[in-house]
C-alpha positions as CSV (number, residue, x, y, z in Angstrom):
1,X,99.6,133.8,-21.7
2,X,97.5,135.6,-24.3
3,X,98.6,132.9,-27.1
4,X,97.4,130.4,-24.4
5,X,94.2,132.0,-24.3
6,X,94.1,132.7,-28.1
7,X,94.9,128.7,-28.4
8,X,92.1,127.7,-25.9
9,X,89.1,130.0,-27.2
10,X,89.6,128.8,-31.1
11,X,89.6,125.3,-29.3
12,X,86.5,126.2,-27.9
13,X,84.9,127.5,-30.7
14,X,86.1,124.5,-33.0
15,X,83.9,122.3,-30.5
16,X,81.8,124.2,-30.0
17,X,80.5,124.4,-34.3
18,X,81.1,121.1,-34.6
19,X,78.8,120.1,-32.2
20,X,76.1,122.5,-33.4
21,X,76.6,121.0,-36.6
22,X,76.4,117.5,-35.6
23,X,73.5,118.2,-33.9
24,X,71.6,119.9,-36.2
25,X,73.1,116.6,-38.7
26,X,71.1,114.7,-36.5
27,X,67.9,117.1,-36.3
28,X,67.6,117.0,-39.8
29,X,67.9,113.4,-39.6
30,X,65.6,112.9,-36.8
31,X,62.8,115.1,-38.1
32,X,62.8,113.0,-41.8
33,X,62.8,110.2,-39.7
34,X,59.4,111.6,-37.9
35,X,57.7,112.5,-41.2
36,X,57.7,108.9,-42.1
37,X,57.1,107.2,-38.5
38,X,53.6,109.6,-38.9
39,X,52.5,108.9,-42.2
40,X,50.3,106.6,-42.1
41,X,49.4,106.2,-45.7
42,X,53.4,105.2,-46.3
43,X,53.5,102.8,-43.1
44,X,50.9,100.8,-44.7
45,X,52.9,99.4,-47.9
46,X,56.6,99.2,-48.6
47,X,58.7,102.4,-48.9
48,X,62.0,103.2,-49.8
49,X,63.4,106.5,-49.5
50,X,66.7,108.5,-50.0
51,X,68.1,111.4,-49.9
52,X,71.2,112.9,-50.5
53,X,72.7,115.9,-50.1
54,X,74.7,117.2,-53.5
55,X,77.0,119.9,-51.6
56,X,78.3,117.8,-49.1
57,X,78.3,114.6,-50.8
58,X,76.7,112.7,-47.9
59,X,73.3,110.7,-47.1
60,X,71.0,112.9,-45.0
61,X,68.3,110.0,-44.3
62,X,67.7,106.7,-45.9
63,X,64.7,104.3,-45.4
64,X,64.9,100.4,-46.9
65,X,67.4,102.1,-49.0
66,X,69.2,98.7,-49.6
67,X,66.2,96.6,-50.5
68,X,64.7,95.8,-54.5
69,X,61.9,97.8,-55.5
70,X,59.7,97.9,-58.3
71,X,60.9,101.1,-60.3
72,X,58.5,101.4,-63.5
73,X,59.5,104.4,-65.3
74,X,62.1,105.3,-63.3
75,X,64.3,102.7,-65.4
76,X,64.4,105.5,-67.7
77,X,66.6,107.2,-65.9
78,X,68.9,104.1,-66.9
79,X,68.2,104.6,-70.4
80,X,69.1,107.9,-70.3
81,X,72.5,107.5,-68.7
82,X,73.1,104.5,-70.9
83,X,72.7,107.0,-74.0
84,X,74.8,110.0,-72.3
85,X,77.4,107.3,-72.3
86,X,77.3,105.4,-75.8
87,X,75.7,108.1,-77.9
88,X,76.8,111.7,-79.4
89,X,75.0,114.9,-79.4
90,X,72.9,113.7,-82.5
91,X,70.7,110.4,-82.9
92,X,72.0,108.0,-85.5
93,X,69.3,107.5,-88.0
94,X,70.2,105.4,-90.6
95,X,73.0,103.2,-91.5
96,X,73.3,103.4,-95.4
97,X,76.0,102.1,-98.5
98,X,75.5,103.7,-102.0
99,X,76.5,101.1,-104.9
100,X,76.2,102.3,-108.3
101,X,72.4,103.9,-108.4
102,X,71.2,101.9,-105.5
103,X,70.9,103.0,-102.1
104,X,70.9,100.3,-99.4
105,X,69.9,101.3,-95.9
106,X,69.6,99.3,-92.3
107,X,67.8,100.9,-89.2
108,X,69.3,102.2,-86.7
109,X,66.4,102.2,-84.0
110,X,65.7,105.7,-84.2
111,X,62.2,106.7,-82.6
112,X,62.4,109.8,-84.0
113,X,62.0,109.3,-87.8
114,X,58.6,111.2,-88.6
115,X,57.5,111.4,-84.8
116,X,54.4,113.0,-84.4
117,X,56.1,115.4,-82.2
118,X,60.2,114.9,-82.6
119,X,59.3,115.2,-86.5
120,X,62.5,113.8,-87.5
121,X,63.1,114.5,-91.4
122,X,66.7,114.4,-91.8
123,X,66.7,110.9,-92.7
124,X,63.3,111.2,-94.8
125,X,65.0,113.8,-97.2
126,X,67.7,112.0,-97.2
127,X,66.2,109.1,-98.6
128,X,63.7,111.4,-100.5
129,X,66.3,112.9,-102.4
130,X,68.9,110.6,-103.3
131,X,67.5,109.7,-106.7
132,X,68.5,106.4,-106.3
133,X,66.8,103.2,-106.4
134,X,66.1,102.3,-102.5
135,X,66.3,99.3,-100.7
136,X,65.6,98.6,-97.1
137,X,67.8,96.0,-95.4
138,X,65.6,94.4,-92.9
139,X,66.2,91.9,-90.0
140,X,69.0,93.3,-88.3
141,X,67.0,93.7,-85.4
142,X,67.2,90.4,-83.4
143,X,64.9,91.3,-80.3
144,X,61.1,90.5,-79.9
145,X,58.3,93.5,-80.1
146,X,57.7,93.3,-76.3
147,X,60.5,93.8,-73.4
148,X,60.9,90.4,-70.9
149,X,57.3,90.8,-69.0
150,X,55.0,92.8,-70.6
151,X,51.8,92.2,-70.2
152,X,50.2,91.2,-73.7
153,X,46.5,92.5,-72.7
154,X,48.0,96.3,-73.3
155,X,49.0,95.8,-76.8
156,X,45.8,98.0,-77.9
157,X,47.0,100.7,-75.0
158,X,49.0,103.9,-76.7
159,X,51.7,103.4,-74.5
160,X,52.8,99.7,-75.7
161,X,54.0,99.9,-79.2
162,X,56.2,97.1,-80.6
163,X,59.6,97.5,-80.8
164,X,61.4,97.2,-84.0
165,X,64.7,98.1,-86.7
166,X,63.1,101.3,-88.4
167,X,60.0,102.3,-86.5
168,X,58.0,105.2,-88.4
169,X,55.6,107.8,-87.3
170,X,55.8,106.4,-83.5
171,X,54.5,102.8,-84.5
172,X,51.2,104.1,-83.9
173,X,48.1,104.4,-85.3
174,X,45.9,107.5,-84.5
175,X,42.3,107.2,-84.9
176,X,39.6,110.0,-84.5
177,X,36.8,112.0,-85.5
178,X,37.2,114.2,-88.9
179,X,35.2,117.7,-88.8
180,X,32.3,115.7,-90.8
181,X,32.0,112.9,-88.0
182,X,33.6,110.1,-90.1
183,X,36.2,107.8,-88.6
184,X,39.6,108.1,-90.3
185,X,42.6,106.6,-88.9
186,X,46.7,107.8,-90.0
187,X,48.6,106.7,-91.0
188,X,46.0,106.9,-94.0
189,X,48.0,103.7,-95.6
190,X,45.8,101.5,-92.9
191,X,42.9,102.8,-93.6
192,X,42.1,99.8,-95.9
193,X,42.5,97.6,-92.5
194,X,40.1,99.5,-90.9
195,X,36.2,97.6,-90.4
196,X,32.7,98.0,-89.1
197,X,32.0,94.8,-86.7
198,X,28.4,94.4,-85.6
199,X,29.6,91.6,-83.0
200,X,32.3,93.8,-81.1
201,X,30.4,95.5,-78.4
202,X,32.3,97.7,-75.8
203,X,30.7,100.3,-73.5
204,X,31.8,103.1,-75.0
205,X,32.7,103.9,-78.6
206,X,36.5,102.5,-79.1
207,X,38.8,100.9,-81.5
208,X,39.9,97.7,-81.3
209,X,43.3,95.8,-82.8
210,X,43.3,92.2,-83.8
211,X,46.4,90.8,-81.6
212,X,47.9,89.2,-84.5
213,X,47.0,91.5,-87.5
214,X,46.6,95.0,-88.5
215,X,42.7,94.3,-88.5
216,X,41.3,97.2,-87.0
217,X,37.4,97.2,-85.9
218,X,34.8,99.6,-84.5
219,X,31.1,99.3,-83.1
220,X,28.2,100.1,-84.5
221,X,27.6,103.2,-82.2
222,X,27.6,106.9,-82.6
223,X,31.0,108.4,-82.8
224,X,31.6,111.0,-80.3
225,X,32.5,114.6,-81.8
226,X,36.2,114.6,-80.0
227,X,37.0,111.2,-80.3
228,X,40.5,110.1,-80.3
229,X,42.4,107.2,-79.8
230,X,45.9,105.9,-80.5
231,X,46.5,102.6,-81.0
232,X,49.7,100.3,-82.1
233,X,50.1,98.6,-85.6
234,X,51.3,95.1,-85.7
235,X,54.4,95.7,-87.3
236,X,56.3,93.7,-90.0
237,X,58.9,94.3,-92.8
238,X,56.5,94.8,-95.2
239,X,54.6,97.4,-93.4
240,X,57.2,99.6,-93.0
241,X,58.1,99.3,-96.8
242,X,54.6,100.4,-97.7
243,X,54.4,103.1,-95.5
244,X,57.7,104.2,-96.6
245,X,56.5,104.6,-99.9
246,X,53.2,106.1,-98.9
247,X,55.5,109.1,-97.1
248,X,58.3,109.2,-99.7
249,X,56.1,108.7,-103.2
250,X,58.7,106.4,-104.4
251,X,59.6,102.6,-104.2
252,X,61.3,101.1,-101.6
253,X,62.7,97.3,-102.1
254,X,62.6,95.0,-99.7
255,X,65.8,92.8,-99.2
256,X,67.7,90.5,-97.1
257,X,71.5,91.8,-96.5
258,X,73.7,91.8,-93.3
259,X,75.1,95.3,-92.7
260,X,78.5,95.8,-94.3
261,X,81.6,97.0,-92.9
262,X,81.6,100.0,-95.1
263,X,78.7,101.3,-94.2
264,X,78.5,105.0,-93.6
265,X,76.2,106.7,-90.1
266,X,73.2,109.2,-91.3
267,X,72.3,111.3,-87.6
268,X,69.1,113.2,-87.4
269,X,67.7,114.7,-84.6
270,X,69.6,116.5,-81.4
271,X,70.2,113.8,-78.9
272,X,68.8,116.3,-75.9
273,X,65.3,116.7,-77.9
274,X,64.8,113.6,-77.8
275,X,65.8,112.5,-74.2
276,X,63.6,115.5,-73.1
277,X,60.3,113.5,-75.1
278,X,61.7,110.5,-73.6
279,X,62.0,111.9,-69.5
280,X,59.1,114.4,-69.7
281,X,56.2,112.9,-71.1
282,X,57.3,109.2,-70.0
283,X,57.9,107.7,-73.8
284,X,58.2,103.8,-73.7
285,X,58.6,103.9,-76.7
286,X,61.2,106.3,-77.4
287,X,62.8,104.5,-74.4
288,X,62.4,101.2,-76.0
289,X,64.3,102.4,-79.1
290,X,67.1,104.4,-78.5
291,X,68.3,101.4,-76.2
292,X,68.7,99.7,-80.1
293,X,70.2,103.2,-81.0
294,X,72.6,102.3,-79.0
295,X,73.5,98.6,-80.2
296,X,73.8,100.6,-83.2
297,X,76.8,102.4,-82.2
298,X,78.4,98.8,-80.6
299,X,77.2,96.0,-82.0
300,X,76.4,94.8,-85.8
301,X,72.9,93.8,-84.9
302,X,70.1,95.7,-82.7
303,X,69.9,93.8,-79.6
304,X,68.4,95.7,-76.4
305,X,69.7,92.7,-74.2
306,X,73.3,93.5,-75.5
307,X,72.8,97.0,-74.5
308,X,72.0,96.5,-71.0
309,X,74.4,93.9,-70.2
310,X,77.3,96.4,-71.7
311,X,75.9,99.2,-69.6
312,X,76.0,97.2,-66.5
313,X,79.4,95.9,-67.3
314,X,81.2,99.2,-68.5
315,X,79.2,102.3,-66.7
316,X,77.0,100.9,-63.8
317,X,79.8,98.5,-61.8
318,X,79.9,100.6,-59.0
319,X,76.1,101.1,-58.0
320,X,75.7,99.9,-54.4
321,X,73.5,97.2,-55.4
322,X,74.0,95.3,-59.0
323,X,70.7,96.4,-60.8
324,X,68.3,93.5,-62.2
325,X,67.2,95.8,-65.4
326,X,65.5,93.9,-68.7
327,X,63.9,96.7,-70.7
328,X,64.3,100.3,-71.2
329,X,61.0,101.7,-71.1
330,X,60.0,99.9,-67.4
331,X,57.0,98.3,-68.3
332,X,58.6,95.1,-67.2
333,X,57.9,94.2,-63.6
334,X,61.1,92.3,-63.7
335,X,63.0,95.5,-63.2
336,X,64.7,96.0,-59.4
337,X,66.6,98.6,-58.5
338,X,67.4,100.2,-54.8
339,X,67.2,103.2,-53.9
340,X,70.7,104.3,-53.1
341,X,71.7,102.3,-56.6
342,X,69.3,105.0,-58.2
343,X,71.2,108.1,-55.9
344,X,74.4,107.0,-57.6
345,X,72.8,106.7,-60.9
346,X,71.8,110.8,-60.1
347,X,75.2,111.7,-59.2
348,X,76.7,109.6,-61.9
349,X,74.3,111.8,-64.5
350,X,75.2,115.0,-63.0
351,X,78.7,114.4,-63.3
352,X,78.5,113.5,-67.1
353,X,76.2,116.4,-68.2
354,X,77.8,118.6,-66.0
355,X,75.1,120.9,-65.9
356,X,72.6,121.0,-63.6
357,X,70.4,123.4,-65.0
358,X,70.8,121.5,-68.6
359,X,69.7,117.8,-66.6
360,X,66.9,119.9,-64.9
361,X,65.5,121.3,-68.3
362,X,65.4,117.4,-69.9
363,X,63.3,116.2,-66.6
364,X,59.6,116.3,-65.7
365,X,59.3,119.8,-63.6
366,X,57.2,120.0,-60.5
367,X,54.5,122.5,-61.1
368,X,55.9,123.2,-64.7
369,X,56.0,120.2,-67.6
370,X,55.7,116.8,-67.8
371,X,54.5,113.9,-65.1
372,X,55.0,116.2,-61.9
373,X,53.1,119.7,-63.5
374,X,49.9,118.8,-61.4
375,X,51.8,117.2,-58.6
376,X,53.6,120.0,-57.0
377,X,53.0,123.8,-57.2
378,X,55.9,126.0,-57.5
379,X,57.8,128.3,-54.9
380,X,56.8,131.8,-56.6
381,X,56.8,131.0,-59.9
382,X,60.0,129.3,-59.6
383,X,60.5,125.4,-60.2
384,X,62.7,123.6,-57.2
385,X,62.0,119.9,-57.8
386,X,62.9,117.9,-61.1
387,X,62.2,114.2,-61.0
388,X,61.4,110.9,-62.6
389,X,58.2,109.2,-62.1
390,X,57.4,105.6,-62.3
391,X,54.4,104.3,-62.0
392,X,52.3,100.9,-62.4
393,X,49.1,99.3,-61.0
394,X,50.2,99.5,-57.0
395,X,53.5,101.2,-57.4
396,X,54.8,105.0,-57.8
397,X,57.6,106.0,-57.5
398,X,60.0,109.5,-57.9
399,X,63.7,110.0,-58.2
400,X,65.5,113.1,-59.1
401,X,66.6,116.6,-57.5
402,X,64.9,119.2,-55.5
403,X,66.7,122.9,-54.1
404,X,65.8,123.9,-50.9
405,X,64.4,127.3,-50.3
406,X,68.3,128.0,-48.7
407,X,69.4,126.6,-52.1
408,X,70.5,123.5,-51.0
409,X,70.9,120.8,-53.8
410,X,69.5,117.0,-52.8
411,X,69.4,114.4,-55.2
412,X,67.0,111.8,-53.6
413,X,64.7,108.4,-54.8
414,X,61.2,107.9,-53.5
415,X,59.7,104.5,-53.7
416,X,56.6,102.8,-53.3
417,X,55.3,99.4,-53.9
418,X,52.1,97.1,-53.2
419,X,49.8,99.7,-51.7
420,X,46.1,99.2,-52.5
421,X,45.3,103.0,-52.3
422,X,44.8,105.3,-55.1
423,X,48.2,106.5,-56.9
424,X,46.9,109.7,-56.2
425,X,46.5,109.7,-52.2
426,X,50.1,108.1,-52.4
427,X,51.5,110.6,-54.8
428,X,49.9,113.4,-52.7
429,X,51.7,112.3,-49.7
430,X,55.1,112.2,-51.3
431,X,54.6,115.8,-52.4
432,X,53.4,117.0,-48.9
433,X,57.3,115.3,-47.6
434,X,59.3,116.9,-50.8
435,X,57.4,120.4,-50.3
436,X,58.8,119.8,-46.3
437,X,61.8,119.3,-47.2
438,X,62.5,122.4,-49.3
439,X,60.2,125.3,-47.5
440,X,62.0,124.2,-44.2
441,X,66.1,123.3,-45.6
């Protein structure tokens, strides 16, 4: 009798927790659901949302999950999973074969080869101090100098620099102010392109590229004390040659020479720095390059197309939803990705760092560094979201993680596209969910 008792109360209890559970499943559910049916501001343009809880390795709440969304940056997260896959712990910066007292050498790709602020020099001394006649190897890059569908009107814009086999000093041009009020522009190598034109007039005092040339011309108006202004070169084979021996003091040949089977790897920098200037800041450009640091690794040319289509192939069969991807940096509007196809893609990165507090410290941090720092404000001092942004004109988006104040782990993927609002009243409103979600979880 007491076993039967025993028997029936554990029954009981069984029932009884799994149907507190399932109905506080479907709480949780039914409250996200209610933060998005009142928001007006996100019923007004179209939203994706998803979120996923880590622990339990389930779907909490999803929102147009299965639909193609705009993702802008976010396609870095793409990039960066691509390069956890294909690359080692260091960056490949050179490609090199030493015949007799010559010392031939190929790009590799690597954005981080004098960066202003990776500062790669490995390669540099290498090449500094070999004491051998150099040569670079150009034209083993077979892309163009813009992803599919950028839009050519940027190409004065900071955040647009051309793409190409041995990129130096960022590909960009920084012009400003010296402490005596004269325009100087570095690298100091383009200086000699640099000219006063009494025909440009722009509002304000700003540089402006020829689109075809390395022409650079300025107004004829005061320059303002602080001025600064970063704009990219044209580049070309023979650009890179002169600046080359501008920074090294030595000459560097130009030649025409497929790379050779024999040809030995040179790695510079530590492949987390530079995913961490990639994720944090938003680099297209670093983006754009270390997808050819990749062909590097595969492929006997540097070909950002091959890359992608390998990726897809090898490491990203099993998203949900086969990803339409064309560049690495997502300036291209031709990018789609859903956002349970970026979930996976989160899961997929945790499980190959295997550290989430090493993923975390590579990613923009809410209230901390990078894109988020203004966005959200954090919980005592401490962090609890770390997430990608993307954004273009009418689209922002976030993916990443967030821990709950009960330290529960989500990974999730916010998504918005075509409003006609500001970013910021859109942003603002994502935070105010987010902020929801871990103060009351």
């Amino acid at each position: 009798m007491k076993r039967k008792v025993f028997v029936i109360t554990m029954l009981i209890s069984s029932l009884l927790m799994h149907t507190d559970y399932s109905i506080a499943g479907r709480i949780k559910r039914r409250k996200v659901k209610k933060l998005f049916k009142h928001s007006q501001l996100l019923n007004s343009h179209f939203t994706g949302f998803a979120l996923y809880d880590l622990d339990n390795k389930k779907m909490v709440y999803a929102q147009n999950e299965d639909k193609y969304f705009t993702p802008a940056s976010n396609t870095k997260l793409f990039t960066y999973y691509t390069c956890l896959k294909m690359l080692g712990d260091s960056i490949p910066a050179l490609k090199y074969v030493i015949h007799g007292d010559s010392l031939i050498f190929w790009g590799t790709g690597d954005p981080s080869f004098l960066h202003s602020d990776l500062k790669g020099i490995k390669a540099f001394n290498f090449l500094k101090n070999s004491h051998k006649k150099l040569f670079f190897a150009a034209g083993n890059y077979t892309g163009d100098i813009y992803g599919d569908g950028w839009a050519w009107n940027d190409y004065n814009d900071y955040y647009q620099a051309e793409i190409n086999e041995l990129p130096v000093e960022d590909n960009v041009a920084l012009l400003y102010a010296d402490k005596n009020d004269s325009l100087q522009i570095q690298p100091a190598g383009l200086k000699k392109y640099l000219r006063l034109d009494s025909t440009y007039h722009p509002h304000s005092f700003r540089v402006r590229r020829d689109f075809v040339s390395n022409l650079f011309i300025y107004p004829v108006m005061p320059l303002p004390k602080k001025y600064r202004q970063e704009i990219p070169w044209k580049t070309s084979a023979d650009l890179t040659v002169s600046l080359l021996q501008d920074t090294l003091k030595d000459t560097v040949r130009l030649i025409t020479m497929p790379l050779t089977a024999d040809a030995q790897t040179l790695y510079d920098e530590k492949a987390d720095t530079v995913y961490k200037h990639m994720l944090q800041p938003s680099d297209n450009f670093i983006a754009e390059q270390l997808l050819l640091v990749c062909s590097s690794t595969r492929f006997k040319t540097l070909n950002a197309d091959s890359v992608i289509s390998y990726s897809k192939a090898h490491f990203l069969n099993d998203l949900p939803d086969a990803p339409q991807w064309v560049d690495g940096s997502g300036l291209s509007r031709q990018n789609l990705f859903t956002p349970r196809s970026i979930i996976t893609l989160l899961c997929k990165i945790l499980d190959e760092v295997k550290s989430d507090s090493l993923v975390h410290s590579l990613m923009p941090t809410g209230g901390i560094v990078g894109t988020i720092k203004k966005a959200y404000k954090t919980d005592n001092g401490q962090p609890f979201i770390w997430a990608k942004t993307g954004s273009l004109n009418n689209n922002y988006n976030q993916s990443g993680y967030f821990i709950t104040r009960k330290g529960k782990r989500f990974a999730f993927s916010f998504m918005n596209n075509n409003f006609i609002q500001a970013d910021s009243q859109v942003r603002d409103e994502m935070v105010k969910l987010i902020t929801f979600l871990h103060d009351n979880y």
